[in-house]
N, C-alpha and C positions, 0 to 999 in steps of 0.2 A: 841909188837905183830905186826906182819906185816899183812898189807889188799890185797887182791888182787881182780880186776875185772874180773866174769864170765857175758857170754851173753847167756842167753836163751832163743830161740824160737819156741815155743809152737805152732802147729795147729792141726785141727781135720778136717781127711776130709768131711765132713759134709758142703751144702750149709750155707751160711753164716758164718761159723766158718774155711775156708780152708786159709784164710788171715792171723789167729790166729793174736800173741801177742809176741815182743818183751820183756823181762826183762834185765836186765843188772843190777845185784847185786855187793856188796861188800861182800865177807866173809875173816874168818880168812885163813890162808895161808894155814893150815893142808885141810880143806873141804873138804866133799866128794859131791857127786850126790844129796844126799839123806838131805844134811843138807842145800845144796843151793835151791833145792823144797821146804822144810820149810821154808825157807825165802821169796821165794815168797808168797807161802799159805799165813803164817802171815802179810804181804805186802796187800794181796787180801783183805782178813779178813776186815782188815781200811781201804780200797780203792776197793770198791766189782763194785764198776761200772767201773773199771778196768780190771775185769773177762769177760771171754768170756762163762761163765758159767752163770746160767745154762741150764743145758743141761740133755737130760736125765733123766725128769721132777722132778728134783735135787736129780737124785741116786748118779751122782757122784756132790759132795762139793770139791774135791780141786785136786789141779795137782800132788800131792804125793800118795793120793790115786789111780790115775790112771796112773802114771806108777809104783811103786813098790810097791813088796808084802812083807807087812812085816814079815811074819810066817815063809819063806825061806830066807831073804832077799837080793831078786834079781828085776832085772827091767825084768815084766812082758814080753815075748814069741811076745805078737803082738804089743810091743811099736817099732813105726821105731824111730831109733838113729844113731846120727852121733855128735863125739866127737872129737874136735881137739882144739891141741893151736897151738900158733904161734913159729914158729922155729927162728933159730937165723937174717933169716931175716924179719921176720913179718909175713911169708905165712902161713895160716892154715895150717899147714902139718905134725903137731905131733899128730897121735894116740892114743886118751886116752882108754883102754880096759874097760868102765865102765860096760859092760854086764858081763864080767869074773871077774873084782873085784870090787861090789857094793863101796869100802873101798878107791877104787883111789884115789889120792891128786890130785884134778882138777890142771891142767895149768893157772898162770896168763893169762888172755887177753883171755882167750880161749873162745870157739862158741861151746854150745852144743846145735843141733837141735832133738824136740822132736816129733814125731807124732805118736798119738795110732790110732790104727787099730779102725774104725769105727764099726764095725759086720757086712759089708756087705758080 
């Protein structure tokens, strides 16, 4: 089974939370979006003074819950995202479509930046 490393970082524009939180997981090579958010959630879960939560005097518990919906599932309308991996020379600069296919096989080494829409 091969591993690959994703890097997620997470903010909210919200004082004190606009710095957010790097993660840099390992999952299996298939992964999508939605199973590397679980992996951090479960991460948080055991390590909650990790979390930049909460927030939202704890409506929202975890970062899966706040960008995607599971009843359609797609990444929620006000989450800002930006997905790439690295191309044959290193540069971020592959396009990953994760808003068109919740289902995409992440890029090793790849950088996806998350940040939901506050309500302001």
């Amino acid at each position: 089974m091969k591993i690959k490393k994703i890097t997620f970082k997470i903010s909210i524009p919200l004082t004190g939370l606009a710095k957010g939180k790097n993660f840099t997981i390992e999952l299996n090579d298939d992964a999508n979006i939605v199973q590397g958010l679980a992996m951090i959630d479960n991460y948080i879960f055991e390590h909650p003074e990790e979390s930049i939560f909460p927030i939202f005097k704890n409506y929202i518990h975890n970062y899966l819950q706040l960008v995607w919906n599971p009843e359609i599932n797609k990444i929620y309308e006000d989450i800002g995202l930006s997905a790439y991996g690295p191309d044959e020379h290193g540069n971020l600069r592959k396009f990953m479509p994760l808003r068109d296919d919740i289902e995409f096989n992440l890029y090793p080494n790849s950088v996806i930046d998350i940040q939901p829409d506050s309500g302001c």
